[in-house]
Each structure stands twice: as structure tokens, then as C-alpha cells.
DOVEXFI-415718 format. One record per atom (N, C-alpha, C, CB): x, y, z; residue number from 1; atom name. Coordinates in Angstrom, 1 decimal, padded with zeros to 4 digits. Glycine has a CB too. Layout:
N
torvex X=X Y=Y Z=Z pos=NUM site=CA
...
END
This chain:
100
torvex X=003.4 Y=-018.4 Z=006.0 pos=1 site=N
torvex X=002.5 Y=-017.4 Z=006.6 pos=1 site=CA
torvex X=001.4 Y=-018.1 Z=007.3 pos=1 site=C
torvex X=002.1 Y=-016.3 Z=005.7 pos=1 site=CB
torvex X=000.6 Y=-019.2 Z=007.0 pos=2 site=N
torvex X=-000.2 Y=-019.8 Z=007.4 pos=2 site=CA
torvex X=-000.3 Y=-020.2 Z=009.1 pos=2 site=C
torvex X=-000.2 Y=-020.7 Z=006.4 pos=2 site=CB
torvex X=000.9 Y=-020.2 Z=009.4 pos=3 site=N
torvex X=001.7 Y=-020.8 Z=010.9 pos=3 site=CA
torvex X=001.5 Y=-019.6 Z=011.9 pos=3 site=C
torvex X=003.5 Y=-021.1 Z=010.7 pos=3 site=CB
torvex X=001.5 Y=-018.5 Z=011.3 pos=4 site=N
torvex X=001.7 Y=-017.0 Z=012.5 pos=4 site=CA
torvex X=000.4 Y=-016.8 Z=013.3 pos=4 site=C
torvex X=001.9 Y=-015.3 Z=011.6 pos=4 site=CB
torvex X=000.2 Y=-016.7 Z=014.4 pos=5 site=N
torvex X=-000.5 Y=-016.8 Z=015.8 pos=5 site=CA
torvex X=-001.6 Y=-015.8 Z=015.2 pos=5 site=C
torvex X=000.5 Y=-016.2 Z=017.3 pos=5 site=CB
torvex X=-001.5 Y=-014.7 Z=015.1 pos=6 site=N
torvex X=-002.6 Y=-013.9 Z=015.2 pos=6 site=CA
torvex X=-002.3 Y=-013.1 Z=013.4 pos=6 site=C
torvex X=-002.4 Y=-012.7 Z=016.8 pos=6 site=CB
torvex X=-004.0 Y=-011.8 Z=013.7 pos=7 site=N
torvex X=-003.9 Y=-011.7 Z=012.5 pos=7 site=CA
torvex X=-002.5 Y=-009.8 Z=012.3 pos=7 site=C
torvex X=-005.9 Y=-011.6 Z=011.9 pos=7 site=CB
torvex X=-002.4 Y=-009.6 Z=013.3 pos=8 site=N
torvex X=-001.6 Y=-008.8 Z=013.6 pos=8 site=CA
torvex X=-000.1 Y=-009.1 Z=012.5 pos=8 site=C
torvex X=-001.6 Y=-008.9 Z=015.2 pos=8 site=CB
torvex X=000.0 Y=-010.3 Z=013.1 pos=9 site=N
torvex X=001.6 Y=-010.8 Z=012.8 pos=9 site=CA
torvex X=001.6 Y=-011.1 Z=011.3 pos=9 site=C
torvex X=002.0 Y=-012.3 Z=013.7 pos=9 site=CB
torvex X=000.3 Y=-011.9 Z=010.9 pos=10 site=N
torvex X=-000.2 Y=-011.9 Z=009.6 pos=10 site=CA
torvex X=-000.1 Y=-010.9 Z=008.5 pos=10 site=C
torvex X=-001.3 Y=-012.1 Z=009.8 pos=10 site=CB
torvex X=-000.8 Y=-009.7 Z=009.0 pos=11 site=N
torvex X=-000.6 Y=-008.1 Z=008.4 pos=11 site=CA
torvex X=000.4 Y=-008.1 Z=008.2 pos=11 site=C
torvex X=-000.8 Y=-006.8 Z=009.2 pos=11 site=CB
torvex X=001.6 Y=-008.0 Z=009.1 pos=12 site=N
torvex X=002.6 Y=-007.5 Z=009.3 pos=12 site=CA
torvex X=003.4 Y=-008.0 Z=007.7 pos=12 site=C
torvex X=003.0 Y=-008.0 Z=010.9 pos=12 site=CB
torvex X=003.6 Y=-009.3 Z=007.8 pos=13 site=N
torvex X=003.8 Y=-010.7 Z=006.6 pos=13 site=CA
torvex X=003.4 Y=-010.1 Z=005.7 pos=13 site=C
torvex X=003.0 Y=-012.1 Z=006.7 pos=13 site=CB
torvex X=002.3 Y=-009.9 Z=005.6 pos=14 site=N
torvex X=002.0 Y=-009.3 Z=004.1 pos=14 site=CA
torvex X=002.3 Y=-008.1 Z=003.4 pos=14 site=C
torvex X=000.9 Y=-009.1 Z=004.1 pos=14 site=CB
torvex X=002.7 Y=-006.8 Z=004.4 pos=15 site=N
torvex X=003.6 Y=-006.0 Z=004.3 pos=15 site=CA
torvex X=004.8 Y=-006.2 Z=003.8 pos=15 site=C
torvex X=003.8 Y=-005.7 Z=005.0 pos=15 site=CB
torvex X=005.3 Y=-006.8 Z=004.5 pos=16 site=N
torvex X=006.8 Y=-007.5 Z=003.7 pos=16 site=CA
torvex X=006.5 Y=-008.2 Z=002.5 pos=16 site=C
torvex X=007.7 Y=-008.8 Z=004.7 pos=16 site=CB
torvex X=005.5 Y=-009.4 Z=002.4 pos=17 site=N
torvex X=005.4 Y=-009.6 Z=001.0 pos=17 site=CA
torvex X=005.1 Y=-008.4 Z=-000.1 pos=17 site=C
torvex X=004.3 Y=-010.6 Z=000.9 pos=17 site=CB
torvex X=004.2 Y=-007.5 Z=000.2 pos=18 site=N
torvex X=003.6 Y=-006.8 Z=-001.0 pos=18 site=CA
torvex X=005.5 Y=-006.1 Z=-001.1 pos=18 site=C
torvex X=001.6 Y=-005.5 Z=-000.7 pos=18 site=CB
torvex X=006.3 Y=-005.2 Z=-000.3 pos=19 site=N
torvex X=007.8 Y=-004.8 Z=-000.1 pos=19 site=CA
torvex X=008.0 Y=-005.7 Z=-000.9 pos=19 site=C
torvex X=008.7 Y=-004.8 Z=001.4 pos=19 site=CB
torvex X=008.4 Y=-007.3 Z=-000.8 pos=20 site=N
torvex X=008.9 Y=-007.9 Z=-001.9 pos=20 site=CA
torvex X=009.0 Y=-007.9 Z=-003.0 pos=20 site=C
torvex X=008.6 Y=-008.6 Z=-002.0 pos=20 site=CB
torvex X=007.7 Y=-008.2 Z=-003.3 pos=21 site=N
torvex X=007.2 Y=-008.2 Z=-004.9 pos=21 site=CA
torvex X=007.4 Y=-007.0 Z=-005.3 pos=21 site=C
torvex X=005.6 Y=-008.5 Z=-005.2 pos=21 site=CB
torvex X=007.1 Y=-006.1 Z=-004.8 pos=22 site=N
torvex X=007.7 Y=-004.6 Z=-005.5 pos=22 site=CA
torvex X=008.5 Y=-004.8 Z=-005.9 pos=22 site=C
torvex X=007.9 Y=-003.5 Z=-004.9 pos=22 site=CB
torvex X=009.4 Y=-004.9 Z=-004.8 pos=23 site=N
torvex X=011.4 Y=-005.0 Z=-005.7 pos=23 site=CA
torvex X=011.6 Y=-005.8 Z=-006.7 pos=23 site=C
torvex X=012.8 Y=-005.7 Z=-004.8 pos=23 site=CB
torvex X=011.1 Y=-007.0 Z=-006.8 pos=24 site=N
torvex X=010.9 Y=-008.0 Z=-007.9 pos=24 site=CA
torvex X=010.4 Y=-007.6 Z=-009.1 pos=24 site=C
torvex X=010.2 Y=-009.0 Z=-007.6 pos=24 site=CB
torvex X=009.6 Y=-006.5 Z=-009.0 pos=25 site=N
torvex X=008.6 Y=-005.8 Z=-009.9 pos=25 site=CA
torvex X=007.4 Y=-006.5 Z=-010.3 pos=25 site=C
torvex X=009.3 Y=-005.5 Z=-011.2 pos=25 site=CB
torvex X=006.9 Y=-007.1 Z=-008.9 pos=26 site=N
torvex X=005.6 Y=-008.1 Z=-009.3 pos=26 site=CA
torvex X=004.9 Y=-007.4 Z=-009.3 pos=26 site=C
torvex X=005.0 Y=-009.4 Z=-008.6 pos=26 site=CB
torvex X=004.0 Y=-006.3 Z=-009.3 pos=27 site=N
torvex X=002.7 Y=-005.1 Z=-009.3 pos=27 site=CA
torvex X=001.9 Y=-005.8 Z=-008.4 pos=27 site=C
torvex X=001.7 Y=-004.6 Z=-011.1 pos=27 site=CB
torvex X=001.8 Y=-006.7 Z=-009.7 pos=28 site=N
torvex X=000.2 Y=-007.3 Z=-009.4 pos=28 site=CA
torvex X=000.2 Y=-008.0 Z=-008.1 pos=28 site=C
torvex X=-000.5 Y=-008.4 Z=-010.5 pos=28 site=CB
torvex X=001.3 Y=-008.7 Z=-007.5 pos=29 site=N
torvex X=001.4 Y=-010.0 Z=-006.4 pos=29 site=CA
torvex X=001.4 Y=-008.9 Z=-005.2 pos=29 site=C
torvex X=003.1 Y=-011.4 Z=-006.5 pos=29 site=CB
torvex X=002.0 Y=-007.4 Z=-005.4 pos=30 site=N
torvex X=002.7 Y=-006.8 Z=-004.9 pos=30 site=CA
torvex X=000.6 Y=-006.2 Z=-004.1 pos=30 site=C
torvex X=004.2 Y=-005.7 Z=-006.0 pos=30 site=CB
torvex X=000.2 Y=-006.0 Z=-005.4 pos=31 site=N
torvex X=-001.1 Y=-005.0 Z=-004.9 pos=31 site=CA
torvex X=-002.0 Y=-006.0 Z=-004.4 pos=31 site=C
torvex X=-002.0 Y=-004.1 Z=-006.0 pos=31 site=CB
torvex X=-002.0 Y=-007.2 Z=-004.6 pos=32 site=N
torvex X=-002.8 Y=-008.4 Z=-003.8 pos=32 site=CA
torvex X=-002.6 Y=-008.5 Z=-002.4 pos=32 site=C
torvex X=-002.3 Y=-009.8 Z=-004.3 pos=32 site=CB
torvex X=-001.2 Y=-008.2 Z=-001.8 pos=33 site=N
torvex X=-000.9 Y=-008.7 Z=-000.8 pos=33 site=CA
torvex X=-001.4 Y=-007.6 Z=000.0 pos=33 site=C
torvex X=000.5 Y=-009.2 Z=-000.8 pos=33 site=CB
torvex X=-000.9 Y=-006.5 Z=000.0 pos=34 site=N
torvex X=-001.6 Y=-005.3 Z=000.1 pos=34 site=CA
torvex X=-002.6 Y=-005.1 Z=000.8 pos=34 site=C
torvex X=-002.0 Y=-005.0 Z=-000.9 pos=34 site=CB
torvex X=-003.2 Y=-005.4 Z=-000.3 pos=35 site=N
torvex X=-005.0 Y=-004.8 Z=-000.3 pos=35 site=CA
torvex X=-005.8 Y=-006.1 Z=000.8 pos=35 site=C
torvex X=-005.9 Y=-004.9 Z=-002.5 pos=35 site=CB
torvex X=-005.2 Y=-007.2 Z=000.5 pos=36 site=N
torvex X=-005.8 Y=-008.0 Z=002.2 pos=36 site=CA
torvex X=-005.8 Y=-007.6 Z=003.3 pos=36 site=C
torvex X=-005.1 Y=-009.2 Z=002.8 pos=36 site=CB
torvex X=-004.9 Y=-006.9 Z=003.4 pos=37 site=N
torvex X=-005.1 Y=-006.6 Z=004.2 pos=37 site=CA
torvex X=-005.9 Y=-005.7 Z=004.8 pos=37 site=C
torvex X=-004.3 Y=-006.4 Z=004.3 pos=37 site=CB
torvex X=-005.9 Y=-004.7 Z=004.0 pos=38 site=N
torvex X=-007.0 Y=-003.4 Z=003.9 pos=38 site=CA
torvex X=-008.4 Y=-004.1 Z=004.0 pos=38 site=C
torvex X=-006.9 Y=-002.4 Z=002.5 pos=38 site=CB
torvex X=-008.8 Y=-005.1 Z=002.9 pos=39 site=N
torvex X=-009.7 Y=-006.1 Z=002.6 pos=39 site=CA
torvex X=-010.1 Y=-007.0 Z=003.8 pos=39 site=C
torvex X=-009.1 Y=-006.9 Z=001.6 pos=39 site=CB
torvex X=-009.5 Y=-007.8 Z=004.7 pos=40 site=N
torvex X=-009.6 Y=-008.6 Z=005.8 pos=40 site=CA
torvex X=-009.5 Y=-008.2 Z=006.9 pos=40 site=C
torvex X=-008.9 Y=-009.2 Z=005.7 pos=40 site=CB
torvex X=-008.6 Y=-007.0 Z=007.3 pos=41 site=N
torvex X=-008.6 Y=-006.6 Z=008.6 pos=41 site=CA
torvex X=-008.6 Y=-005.0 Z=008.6 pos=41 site=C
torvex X=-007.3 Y=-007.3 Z=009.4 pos=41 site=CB
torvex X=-009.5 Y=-004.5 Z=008.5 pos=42 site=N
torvex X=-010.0 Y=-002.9 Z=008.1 pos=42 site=CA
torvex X=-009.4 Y=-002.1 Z=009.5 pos=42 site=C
torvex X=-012.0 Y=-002.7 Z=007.9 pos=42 site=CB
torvex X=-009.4 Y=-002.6 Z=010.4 pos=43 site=N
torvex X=-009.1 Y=-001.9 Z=011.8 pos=43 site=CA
torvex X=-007.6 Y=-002.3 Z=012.1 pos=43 site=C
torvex X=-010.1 Y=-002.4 Z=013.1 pos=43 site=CB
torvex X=-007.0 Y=-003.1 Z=011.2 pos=44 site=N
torvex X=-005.6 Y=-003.0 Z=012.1 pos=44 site=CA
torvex X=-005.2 Y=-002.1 Z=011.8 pos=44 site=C
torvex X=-004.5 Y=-004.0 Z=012.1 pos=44 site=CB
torvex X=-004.0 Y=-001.8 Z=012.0 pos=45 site=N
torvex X=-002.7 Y=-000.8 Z=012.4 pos=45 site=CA
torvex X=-001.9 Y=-000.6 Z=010.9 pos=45 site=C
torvex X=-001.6 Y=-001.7 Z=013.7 pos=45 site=CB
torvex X=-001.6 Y=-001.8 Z=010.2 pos=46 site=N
torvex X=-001.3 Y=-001.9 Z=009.1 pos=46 site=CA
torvex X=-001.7 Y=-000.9 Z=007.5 pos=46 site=C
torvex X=-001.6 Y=-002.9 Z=009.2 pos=46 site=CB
torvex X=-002.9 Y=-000.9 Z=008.0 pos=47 site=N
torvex X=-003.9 Y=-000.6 Z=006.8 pos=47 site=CA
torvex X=-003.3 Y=000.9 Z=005.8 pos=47 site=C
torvex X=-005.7 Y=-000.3 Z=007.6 pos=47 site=CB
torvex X=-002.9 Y=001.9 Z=006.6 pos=48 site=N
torvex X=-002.3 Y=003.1 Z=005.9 pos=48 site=CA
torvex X=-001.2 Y=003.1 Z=005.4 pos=48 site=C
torvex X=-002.2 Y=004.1 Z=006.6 pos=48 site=CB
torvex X=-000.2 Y=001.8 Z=005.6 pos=49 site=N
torvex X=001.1 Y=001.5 Z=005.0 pos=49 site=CA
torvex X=000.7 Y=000.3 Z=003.8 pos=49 site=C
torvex X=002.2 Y=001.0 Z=006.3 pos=49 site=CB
torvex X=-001.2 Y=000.1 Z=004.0 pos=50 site=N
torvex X=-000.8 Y=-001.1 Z=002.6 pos=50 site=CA
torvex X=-001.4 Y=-000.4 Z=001.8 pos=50 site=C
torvex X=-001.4 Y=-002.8 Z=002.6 pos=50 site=CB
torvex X=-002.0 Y=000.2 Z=002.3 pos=51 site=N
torvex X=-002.9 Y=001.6 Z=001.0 pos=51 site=CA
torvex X=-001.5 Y=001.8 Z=000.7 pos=51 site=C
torvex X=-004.2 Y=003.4 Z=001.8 pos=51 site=CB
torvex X=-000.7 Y=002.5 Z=000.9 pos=52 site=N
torvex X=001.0 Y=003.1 Z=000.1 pos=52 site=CA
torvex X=001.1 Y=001.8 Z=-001.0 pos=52 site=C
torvex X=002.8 Y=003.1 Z=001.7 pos=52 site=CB
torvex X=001.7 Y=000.5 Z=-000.3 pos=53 site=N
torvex X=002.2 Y=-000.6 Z=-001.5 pos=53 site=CA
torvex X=001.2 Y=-000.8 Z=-002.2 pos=53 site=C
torvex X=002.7 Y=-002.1 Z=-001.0 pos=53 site=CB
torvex X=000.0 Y=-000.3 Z=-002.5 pos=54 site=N
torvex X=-001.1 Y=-001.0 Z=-003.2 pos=54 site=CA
torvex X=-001.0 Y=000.4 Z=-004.4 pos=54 site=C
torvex X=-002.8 Y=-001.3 Z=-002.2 pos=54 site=CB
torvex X=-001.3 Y=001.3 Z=-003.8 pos=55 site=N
torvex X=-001.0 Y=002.4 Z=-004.5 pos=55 site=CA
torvex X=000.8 Y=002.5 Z=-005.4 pos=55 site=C
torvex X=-001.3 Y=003.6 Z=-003.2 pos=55 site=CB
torvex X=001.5 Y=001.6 Z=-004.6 pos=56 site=N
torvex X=002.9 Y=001.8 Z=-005.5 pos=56 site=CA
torvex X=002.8 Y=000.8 Z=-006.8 pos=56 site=C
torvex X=004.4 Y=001.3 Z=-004.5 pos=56 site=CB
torvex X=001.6 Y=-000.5 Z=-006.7 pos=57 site=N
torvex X=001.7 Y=-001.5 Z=-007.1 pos=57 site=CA
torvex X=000.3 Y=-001.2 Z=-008.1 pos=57 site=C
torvex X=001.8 Y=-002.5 Z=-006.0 pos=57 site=CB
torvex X=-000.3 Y=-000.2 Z=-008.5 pos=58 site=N
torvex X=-000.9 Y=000.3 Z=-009.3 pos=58 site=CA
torvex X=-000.2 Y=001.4 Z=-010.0 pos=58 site=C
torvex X=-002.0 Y=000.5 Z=-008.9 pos=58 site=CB
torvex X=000.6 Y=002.3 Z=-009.7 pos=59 site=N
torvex X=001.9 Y=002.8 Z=-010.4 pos=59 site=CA
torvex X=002.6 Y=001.7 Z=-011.8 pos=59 site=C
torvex X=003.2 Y=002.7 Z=-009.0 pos=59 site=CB
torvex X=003.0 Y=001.2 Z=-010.8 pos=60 site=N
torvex X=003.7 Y=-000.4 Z=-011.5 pos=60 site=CA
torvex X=002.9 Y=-000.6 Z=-012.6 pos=60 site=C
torvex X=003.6 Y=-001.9 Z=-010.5 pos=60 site=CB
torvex X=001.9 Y=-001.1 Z=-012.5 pos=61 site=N
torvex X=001.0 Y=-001.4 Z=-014.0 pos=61 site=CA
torvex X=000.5 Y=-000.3 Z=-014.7 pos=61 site=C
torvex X=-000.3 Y=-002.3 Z=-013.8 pos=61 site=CB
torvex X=000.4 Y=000.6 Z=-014.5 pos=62 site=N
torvex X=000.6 Y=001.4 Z=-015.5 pos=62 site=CA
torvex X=-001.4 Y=002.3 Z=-014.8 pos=62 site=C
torvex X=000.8 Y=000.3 Z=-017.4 pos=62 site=CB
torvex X=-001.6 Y=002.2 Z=-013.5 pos=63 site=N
torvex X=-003.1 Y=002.6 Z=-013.4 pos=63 site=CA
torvex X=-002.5 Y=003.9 Z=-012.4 pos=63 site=C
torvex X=-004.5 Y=001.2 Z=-012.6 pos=63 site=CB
torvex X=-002.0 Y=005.1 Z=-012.9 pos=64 site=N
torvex X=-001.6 Y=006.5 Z=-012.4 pos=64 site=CA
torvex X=-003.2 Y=006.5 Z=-011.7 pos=64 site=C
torvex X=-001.0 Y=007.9 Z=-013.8 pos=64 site=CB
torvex X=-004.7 Y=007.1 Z=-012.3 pos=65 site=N
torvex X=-005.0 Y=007.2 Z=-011.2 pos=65 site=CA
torvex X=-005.9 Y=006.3 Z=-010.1 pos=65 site=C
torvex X=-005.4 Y=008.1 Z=-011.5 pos=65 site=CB
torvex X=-006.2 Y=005.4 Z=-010.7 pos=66 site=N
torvex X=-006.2 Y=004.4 Z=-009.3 pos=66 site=CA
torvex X=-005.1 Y=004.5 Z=-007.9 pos=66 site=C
torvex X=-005.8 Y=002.9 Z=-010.0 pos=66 site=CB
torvex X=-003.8 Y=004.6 Z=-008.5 pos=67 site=N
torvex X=-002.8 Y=005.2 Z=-007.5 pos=67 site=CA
torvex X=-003.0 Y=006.3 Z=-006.7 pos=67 site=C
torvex X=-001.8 Y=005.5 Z=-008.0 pos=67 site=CB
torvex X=-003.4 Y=007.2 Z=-007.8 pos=68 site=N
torvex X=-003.9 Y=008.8 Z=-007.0 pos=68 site=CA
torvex X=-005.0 Y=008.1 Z=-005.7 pos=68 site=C
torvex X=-005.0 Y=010.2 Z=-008.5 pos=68 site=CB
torvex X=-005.9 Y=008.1 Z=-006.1 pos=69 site=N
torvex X=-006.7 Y=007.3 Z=-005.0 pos=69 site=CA
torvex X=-006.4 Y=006.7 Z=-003.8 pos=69 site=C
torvex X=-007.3 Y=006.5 Z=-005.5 pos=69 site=CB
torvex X=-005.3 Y=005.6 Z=-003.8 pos=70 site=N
torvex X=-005.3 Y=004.8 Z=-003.5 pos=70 site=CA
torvex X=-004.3 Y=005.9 Z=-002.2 pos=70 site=C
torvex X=-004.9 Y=003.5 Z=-004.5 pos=70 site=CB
torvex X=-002.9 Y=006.9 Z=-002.9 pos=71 site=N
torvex X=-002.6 Y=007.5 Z=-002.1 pos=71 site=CA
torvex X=-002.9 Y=008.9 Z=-001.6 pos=71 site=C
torvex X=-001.9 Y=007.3 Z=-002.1 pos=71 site=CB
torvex X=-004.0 Y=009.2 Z=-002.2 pos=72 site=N
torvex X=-004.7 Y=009.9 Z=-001.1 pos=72 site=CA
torvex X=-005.8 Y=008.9 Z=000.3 pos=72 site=C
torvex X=-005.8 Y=010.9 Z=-002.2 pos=72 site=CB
torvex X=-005.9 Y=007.8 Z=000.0 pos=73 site=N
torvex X=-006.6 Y=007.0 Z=001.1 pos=73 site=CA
torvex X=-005.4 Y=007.0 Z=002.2 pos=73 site=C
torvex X=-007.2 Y=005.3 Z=000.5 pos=73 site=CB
torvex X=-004.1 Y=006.8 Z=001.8 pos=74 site=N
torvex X=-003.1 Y=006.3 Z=002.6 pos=74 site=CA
torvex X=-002.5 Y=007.8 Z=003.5 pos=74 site=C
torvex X=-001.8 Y=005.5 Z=001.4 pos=74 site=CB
torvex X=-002.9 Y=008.8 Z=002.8 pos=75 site=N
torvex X=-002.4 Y=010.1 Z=003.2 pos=75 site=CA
torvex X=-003.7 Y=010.6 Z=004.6 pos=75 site=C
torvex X=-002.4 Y=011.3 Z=001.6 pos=75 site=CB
torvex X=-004.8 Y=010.1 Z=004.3 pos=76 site=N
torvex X=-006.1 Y=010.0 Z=005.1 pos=76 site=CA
torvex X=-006.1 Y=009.8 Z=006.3 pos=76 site=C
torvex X=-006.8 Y=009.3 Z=004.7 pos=76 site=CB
torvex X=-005.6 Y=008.0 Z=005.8 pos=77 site=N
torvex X=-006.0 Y=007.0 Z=006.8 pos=77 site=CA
torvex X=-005.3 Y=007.7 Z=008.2 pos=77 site=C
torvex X=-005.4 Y=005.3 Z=006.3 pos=77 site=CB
torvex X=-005.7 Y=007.2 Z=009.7 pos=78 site=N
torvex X=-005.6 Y=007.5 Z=010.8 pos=78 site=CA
torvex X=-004.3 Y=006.5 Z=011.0 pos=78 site=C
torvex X=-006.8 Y=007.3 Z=011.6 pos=78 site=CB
torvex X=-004.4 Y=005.5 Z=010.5 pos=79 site=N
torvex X=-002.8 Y=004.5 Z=011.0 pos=79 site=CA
torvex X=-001.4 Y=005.2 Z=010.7 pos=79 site=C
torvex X=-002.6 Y=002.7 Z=009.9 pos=79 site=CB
torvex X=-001.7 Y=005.8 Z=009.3 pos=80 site=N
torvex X=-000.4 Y=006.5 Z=008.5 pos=80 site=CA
torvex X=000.3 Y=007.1 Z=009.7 pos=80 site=C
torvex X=-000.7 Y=007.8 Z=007.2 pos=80 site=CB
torvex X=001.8 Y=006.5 Z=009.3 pos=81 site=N
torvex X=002.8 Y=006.7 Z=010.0 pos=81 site=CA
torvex X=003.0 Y=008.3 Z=009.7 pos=81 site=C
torvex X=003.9 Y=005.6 Z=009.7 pos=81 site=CB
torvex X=004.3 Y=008.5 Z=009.8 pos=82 site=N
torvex X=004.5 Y=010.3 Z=009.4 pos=82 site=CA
torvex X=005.4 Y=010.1 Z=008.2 pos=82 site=C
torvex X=005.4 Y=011.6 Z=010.8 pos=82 site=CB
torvex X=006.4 Y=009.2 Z=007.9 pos=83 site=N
torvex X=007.1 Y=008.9 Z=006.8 pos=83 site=CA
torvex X=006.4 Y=008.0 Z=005.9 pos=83 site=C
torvex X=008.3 Y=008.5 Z=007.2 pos=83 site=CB
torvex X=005.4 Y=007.7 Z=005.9 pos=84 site=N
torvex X=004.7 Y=007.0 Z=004.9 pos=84 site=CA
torvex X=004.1 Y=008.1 Z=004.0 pos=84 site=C
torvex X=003.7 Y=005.9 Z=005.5 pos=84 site=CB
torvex X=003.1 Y=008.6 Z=005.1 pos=85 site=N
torvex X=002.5 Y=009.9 Z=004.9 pos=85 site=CA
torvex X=003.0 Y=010.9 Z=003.8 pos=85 site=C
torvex X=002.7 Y=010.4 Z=006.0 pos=85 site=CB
torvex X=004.4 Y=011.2 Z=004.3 pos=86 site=N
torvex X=005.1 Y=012.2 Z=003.5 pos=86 site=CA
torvex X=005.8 Y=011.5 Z=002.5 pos=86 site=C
torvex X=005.9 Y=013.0 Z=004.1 pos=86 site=CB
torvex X=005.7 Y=010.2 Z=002.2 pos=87 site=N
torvex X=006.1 Y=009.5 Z=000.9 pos=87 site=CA
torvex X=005.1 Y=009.5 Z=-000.1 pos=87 site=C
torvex X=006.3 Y=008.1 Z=001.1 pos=87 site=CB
torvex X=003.7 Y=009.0 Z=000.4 pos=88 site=N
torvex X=002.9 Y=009.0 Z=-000.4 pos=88 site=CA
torvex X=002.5 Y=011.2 Z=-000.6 pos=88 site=C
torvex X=001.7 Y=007.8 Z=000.3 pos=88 site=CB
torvex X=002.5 Y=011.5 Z=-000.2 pos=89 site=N
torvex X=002.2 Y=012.7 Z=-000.5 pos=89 site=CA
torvex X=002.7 Y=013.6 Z=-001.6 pos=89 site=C
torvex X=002.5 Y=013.2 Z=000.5 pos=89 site=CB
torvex X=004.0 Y=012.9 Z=-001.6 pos=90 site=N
torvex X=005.5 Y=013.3 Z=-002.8 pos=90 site=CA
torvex X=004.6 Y=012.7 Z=-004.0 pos=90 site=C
torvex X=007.5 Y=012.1 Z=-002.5 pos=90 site=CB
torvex X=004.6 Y=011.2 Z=-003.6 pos=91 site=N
torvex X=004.0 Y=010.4 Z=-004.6 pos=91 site=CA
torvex X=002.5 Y=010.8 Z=-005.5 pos=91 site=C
torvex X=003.8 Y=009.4 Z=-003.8 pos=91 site=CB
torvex X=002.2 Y=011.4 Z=-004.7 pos=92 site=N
torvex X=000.8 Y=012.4 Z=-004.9 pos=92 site=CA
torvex X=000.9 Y=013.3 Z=-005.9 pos=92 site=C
torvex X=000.4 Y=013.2 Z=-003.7 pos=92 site=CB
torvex X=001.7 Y=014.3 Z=-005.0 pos=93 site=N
torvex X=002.6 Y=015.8 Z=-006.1 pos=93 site=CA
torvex X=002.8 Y=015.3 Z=-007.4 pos=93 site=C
torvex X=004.4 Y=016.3 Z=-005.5 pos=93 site=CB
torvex X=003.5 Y=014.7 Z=-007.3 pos=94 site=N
torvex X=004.5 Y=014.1 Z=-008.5 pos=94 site=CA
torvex X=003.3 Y=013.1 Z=-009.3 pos=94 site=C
torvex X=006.1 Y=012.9 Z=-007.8 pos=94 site=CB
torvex X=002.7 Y=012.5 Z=-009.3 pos=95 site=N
torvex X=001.4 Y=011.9 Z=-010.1 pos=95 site=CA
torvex X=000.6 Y=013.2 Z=-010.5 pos=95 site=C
torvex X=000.4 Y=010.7 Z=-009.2 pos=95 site=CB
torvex X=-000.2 Y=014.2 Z=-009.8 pos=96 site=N
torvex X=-001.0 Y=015.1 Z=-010.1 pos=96 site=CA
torvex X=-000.2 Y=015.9 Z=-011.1 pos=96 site=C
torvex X=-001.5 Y=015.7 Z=-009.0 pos=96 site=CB
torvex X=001.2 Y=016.6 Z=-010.4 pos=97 site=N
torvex X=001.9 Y=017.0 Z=-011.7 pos=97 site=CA
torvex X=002.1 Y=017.0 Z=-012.8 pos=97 site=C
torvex X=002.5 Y=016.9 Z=-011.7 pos=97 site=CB
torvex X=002.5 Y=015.5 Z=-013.5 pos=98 site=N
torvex X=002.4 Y=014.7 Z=-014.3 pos=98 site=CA
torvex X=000.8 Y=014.5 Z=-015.5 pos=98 site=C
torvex X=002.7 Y=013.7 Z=-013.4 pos=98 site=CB
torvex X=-000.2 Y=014.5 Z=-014.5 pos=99 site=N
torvex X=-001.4 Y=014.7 Z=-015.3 pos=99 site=CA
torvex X=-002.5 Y=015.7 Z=-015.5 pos=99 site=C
torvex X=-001.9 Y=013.9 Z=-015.0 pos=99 site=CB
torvex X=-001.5 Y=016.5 Z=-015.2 pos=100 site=N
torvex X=-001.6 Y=018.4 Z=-015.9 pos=100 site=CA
torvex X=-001.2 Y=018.7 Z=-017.0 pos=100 site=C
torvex X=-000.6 Y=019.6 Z=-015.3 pos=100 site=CB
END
């Protein structure tokens, strides 16, 4: 990743890594990769789909509401796609549910 032109393409990379590590069941590598993004480049385009993997990747370890947080930021944010959106929103339902 160190090789990619801009920080655009970079984002992008890190998306696919934090996707990775999820499937692998890394949480933690999964919410690192993530959150750089959100962390480093606050204005890209990216940022409402890494709030989602960061929020899936605090699921993972066991921090329900840190997640809540994380996807209500993702449900917020202006970048959120419309199928992220309504992923994390499920994801939402279904956590609040749960801690009733």
C-alpha cells in the first residue's frame, strides 16, 4: 500500500483491508484499518463506509456499544452510500434490540 499515488487510492486499500480482516475475524486489524481512515483523511469519500467496518470490528470484540456509536456516525455521515446506510441501520435495530 505504501506505493499508491494518492490518498484517495490509499482509503480505498484500507477498505479492502479492514473487509479482510473481518472475514479472517481480525476485529482488531479490521478496526485499525478503518478508523485511519476516518483518523487521517476526515474529508474523503470513504469515511461513512469505514465508520460501518469499524463499527463491525467493535461488534467482533465484544464492545456492542461502542458499535452503536460508531453506527449511528456511519448512518449520519454525508459520504454513506444508501446500502451501507441501510446495513448499518439493521445493524443498529438489531444491537438496540438486543440491549433492551
Amino acid at each position: 500500500m505504501s506505493k499508491t499515488r494518492n490518498s484517495a487510492e490509499r482509503n480505498a486499500w484500507r477498505i479492502v483491508e479492514a473487509e479482510l480482516a473481518m472475514a479472517q475475524e481480525r476485529y482488531a486489524a479490521a478496526g485499525l484499518a478503518a478508523m485511519r481512515v476516518v483518523i487521517l483523511h476526515p474529508r474523503s469519500r470513504q469515511v461513512g463506509v469505514a465508520f460501518y467496518w469499524t463499527a463491525g470490528a467493535y461488534e467482533g470484540l465484544g464492545r456492542p456499544r461502542m458499535a452503536v456509536t460508531l453506527y449511528e456516525s456511519c448512518v449520519a455521515h454525508k459520504t454513506t452510500g444508501r446500502s451501507i446506510r441501510e446495513k448499518a441501520e439493521q445493524r443498529l435495530a438489531e444491537l438496540k434490540a438486543k440491549a433492551e
